[in-house]
N, C-alpha and C positions, 0 to 999 in steps of 0.2 A: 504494500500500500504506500501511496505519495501521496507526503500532504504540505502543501506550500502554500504560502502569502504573498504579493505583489503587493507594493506599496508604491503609488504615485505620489509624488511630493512635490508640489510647487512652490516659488517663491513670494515675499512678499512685496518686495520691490529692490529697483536696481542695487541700491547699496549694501557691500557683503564686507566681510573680511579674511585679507589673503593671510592665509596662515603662513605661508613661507617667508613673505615679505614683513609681516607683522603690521599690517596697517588695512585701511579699508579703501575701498577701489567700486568701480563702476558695472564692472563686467564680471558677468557669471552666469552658468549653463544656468535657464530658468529651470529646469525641471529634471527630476531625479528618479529612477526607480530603482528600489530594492525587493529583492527577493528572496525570504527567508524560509528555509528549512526548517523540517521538525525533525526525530533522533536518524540521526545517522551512525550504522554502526557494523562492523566489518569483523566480527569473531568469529571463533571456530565453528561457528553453525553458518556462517556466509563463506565460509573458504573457499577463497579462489572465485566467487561471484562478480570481481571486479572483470574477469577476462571475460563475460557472458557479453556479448555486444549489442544485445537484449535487452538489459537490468532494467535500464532507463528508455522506453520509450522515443518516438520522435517527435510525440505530439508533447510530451514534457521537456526533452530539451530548448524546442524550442519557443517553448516558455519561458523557462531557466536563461537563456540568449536573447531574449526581447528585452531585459532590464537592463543595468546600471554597472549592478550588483549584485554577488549572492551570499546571503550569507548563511553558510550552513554550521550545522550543530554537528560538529565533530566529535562523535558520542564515545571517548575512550583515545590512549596513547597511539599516535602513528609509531610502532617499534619493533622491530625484529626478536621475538622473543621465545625463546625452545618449546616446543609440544609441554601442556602438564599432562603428568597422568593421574594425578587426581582432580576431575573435577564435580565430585561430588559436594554436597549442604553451599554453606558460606561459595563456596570456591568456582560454583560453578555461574556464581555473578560478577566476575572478574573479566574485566572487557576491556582488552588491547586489539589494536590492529595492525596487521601487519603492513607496512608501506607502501607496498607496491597499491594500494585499496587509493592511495592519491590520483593512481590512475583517471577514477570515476571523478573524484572532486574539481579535476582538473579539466574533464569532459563536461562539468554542468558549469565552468566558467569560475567555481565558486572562489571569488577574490577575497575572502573576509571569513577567516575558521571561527567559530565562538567555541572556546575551549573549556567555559567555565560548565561542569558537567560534572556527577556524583563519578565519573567514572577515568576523568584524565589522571587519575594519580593511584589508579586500580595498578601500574608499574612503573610504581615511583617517582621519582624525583627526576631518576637518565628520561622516564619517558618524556615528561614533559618537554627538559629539554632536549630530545630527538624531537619530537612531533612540533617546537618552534622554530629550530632549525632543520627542519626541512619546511614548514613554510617558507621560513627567508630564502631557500635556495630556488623555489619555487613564487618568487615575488609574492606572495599571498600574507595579508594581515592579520594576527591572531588576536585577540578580545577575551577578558576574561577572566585567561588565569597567566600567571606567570611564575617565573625562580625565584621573585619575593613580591612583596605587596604592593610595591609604586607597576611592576611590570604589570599583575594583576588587576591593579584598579585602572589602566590608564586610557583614558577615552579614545577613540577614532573619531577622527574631524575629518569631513570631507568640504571644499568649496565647491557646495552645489544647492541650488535652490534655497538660497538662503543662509547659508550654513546649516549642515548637520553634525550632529553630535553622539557618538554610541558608545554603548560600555555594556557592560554584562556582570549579572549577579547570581548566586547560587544558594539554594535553599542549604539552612544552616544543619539540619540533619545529613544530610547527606554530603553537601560536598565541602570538603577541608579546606579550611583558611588556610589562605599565604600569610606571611610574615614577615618582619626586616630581612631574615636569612633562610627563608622556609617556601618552597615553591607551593602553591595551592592557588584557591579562588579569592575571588570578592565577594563574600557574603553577604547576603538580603538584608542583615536585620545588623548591618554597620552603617549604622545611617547618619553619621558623621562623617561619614568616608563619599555615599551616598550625594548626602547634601553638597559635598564642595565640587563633584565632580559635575550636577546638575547645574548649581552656581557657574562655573568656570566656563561651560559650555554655554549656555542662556546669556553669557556677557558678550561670545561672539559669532552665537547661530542662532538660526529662529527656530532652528529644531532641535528637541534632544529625546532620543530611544532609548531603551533598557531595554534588555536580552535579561530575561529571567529564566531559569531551571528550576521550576520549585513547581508546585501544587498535588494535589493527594493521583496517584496511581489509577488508572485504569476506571476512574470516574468519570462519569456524565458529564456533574459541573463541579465549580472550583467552590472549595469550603467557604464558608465565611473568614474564617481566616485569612488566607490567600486574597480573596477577593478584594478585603482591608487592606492589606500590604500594597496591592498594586494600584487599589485608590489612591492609599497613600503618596506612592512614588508620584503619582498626578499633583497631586495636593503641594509638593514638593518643587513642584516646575519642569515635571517631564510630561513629553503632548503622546509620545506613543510606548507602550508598553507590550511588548512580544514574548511569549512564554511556549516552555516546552518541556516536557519530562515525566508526563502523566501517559503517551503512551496509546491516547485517544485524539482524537481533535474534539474540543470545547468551543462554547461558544465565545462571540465577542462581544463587548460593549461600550456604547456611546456614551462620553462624561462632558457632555457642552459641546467643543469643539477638538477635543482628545479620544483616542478612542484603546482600549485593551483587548489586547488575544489573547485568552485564556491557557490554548493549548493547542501547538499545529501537530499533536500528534506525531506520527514516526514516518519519514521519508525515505529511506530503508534499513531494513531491522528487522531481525528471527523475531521480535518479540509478537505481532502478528500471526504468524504463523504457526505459534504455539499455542496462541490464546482465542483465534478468531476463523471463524469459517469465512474465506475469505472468496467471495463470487467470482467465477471464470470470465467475466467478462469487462471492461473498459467503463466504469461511470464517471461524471465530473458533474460538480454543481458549482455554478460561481453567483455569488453573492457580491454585490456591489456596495461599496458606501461613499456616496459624496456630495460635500456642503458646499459653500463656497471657498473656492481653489486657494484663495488669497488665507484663508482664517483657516483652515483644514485640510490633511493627508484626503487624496482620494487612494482609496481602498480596494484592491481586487480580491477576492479570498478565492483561492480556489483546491481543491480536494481534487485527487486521484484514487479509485483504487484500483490495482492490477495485481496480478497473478503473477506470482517471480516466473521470469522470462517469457513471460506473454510478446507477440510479436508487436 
């Protein structure tokens, strides 16, 4: 099963600011789109599914190629790591992958890994730092988490549509804090970390996103809980809010002129196919959202499901 979001972003007038030059300027692409992924994930039960020339569709790539951007959820270490032979209890929720799976990421365009995930440090600390550098060698920008906490917390600016602004958070049960000397995530509920990175960006973009990993597993809808946190982050000065780790897709919701996705569900991932009778055949539904361009994201949401290696 595929499950993605399109996000159309426009600007709200000419004047931006260039980050490289560190000043503001006249010129800048009006409009932006992003494309985010729900789990992505390449373990022993997807083995060798990156060589299928299949996996992904063509009416999904070129979806994934009509944006800006993609940003997928890199569900676990890029690493080269020996066969276990136990993977039974605990052990058999251990999710690395092996490299060569860059393959596919690099076939959906996907310029922008979110690494903050219950699962990037399921092989430690080398993994992390394999799976960032081999971004870097593959030009591609990681989010999320890093080898300590300023890497982890530290936003992606793009000049485009006004300025955008993106960072990524991870629910506190599950994915492990980075540190001054401790590779891991950015935590959801450090909201002093939170606050200055939404501050920092809202001083020189008109936009700012959060990539969250967090909400209850294999639910309908998002707890109240959950639903509070990502009001929150709105409340805070962030306009969109993108979530993923439950594993379904969820619904989304309108806050004024802001809007949250609950959960884009899993983009590809065993966990389907262990858990879901999954129809032999190609459905899509898309769902539109849009106010006016100038005050608000226009929105495409759209779902796939498919059958691994459906033609």
């Amino acid at each position: 099963m595929v499950h993605s979001l399109l996000i159309r972003i426009e600007r709200e007038q000419n004047l931006y600011y260039d980050f490289g030059n560190k000043q503001y300027g006249d010129k800048m692409k009006k409009q932006s789109t992003f494309v985010f992924t729900g789990d992505i994930g390449f373990d022993k039960y997807m083995d060798r599914k990156w060589e299928d020339k299949h996996l992904i569709t063509d009416g999904v790539l070129r979806f994934l190629h009509s944006s800006d951007h993609v940003v997928a959820n890199v569900e676990g270490a890029l690493i080269d790591l020996p066969p276990q032979d136990d993977t039974s209890g605990v052990k058999q929720l251990i999710h690395a992958m092996n490299p060569n799976a860059i393959k596919v990421l690099n076939h959906m365009h996907a310029d922008v890994w979110n690494l903050c995930n219950n699962h990037i440090l399921d092989a430690g600390e080398e993994g992390v730092a394999q799976t960032m550098k081999l971004a870097k060698e593959n030009h591609v920008q990681t989010v999320g988490a890093g080898m300590n906490i300023e890497e982890a917390a530290r936003p992606l600016l793009f000049d485009e549509a006004g300025g955008i602004g993106l960072f990524s958070v991870g629910y506190r049960r599950g994915c492990k804090p980075a540190d001054v000397n401790r590779a891991g995530c950015l935590l959801w509920n450090d909201m002093e970390r939170i606050q200055k990175n939404i501050d920092e960006i809202k001083k020189m973009c008109r936009w700012c996103v959060i990539v969250c990993h967090g909400g209850e597993e294999f639910t309908s809808l998002p707890s109240s809980y959950t639903r509070d946190r990502y009001h929150k982050f709105l409340e805070m000065g962030a306009d969109i809010v993108v979530a993923h780790h439950p594993h379904v897709p969820m619904n989304y919701e309108t806050v004024n002129d802001k809007v949250i996705f609950y959960s884009l569900g899993n983009f590809l991932s065993i966990f389907l196919h262990l858990r879901f009778d999954i129809p032999l055949d190609l459905s899509r539904l898309i769902v539109s959202y849009t106010q006016t361009p100038s005050s608000s994201p226009q929105v495409l949401l759209i779902f796939y499901t498919l059958l691994p290696g459906h033609p």
